[in-house]
N, C-alpha and C positions, 0 to 999 in steps of 0.2 A: 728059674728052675735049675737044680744044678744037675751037671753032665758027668757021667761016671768017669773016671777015671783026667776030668777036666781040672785044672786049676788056677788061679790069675798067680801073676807074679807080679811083686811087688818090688820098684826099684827105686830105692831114694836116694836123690844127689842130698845129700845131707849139708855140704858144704853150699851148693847153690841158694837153696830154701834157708838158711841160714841168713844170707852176705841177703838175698832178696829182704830179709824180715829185718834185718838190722840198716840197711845201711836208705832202703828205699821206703817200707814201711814206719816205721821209728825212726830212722835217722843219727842210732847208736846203738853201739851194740846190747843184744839182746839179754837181758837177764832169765835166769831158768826158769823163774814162773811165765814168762812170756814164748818162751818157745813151744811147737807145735806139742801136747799132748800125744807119742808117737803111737799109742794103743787103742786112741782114737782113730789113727788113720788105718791101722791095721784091720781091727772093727770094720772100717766101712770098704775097705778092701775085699772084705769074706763077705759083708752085705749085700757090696752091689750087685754080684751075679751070683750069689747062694754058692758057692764054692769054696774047697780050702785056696790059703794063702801062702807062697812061700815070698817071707818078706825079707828084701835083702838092702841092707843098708851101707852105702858105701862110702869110708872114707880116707882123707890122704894121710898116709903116715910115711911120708917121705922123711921127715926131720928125725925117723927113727924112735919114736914116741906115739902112743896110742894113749887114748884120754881111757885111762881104765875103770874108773867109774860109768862112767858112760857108754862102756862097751858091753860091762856087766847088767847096767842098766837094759840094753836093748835084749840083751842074752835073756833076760829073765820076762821081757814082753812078746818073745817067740820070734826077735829078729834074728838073722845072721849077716853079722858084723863081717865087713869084706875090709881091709885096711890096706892099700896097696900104696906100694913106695917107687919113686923114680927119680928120674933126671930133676934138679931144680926147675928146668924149662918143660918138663911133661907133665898136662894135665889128667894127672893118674887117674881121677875119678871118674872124667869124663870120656879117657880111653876104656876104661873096666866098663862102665854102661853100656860107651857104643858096640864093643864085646858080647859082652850080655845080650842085648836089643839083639844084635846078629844072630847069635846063637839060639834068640826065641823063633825065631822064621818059620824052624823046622822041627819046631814041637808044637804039639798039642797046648792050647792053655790062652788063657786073656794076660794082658800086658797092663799094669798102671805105673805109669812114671812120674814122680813126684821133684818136678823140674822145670823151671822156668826158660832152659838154656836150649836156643835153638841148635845146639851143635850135634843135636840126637833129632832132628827132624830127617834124616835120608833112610836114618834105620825103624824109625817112628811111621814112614812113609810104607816101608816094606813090608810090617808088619800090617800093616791095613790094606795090602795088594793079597792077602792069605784070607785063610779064614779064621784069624785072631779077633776081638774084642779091644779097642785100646783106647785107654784113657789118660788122660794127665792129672794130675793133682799140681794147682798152682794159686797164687794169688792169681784172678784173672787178669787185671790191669796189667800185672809186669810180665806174663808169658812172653813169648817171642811172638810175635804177630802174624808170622807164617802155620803157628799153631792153629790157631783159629780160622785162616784156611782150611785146614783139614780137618774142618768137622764136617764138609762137605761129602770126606770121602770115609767119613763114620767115625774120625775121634771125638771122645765127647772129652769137655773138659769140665772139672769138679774142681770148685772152688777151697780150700784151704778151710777159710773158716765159715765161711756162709752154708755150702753145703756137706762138710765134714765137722764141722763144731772143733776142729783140733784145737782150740785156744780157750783158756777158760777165765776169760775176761775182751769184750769187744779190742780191738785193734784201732788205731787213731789212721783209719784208712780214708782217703775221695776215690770213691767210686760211684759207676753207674748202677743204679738200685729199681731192679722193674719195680715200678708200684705196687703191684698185687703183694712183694713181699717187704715193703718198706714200713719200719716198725718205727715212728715218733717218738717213741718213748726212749729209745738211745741216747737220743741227741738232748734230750731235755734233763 
């Protein structure tokens, strides 16, 4: 049921999910038909708690270069594109999130981080000491294993493409598949 004036924020390490799908799932990098469907995950970001979504996609333009297609691209699925530049040795993307995560503390509004990378678990943490809502979006196998800890203390985590559909052709994944939703006909 959505809450007035409530809304989830949507925060995607873009370069994570990325380096995750290409280098762990495939095994090279990712061609455009293969990467996540990003209006799919937006979709299930305004589904999961019937709320709006303000969807913020974050990526590094240290080199001085922004992928403009792709930013136009996200421009026109109702993201806003965050491009932030640094030091060769600073992880811009993952300072700007841990930033972000911070600054949700102390607002109103549910939290989905769409990141494998444990280096947002302490803000991830704080956010769930509140009265936030917080989720991940990851493959589940490659999250950070401290993640999954913390669903004890109410993160829940949403699978990429099993329970968001963001891919629109199966993934050449080994995972563990509850029974009740294991479908034969994949594999055959």
């Amino acid at each position: 049921m959505e809450q007035p004036g409530r809304r989830t924020y949507l925060l995607v390490d873009g370069e994570n999910i990325d380096a995750t799908l290409g280098m762990s799932v495939l095994g090279r990098r990712p061609n455009p038909e293969e990467r996540p469907r990003w209006e799919r995950v937006a979709t299930f970001a305004e589904q999961l708690w019937h709320q709006p979504v303000t969807a913020l996609f974050f990526l590094n333009a240290s080199s001085g270069q922004m992928p403009m297609g792709f930013v136009q691209a996200l421009l026109a699925l109702g993201y806003h594109p965050i491009p932030l530049s640094g030091q060769a040795h600073e992880k811009v993307v993952d300072m700007g999130i841990q930033r972000t995560l911070e600054a949700l503390v102390d607002r109103p509004g549910d939290v989905l981080l769409a990141s494998h990378d444990g280096d947002f678990l302490p803000q991830v943490e704080a956010l769930l000491d509140g009265p936030h809502r917080v989720g991940l979006l990851a493959f589940r196998e490659f999250a950070n294993a401290q993640f999954t800890e913390l669903t004890e203390q109410g993160l829940t985590i949403h699978d990429l493409e099993d329970d968001l559909g963001a891919f629109t052709a199966p993934l050449p994944r080994v995972r563990i598949i509850p029974i009740d939703v294991f479908d034969p006909t994949r594999y055959l």
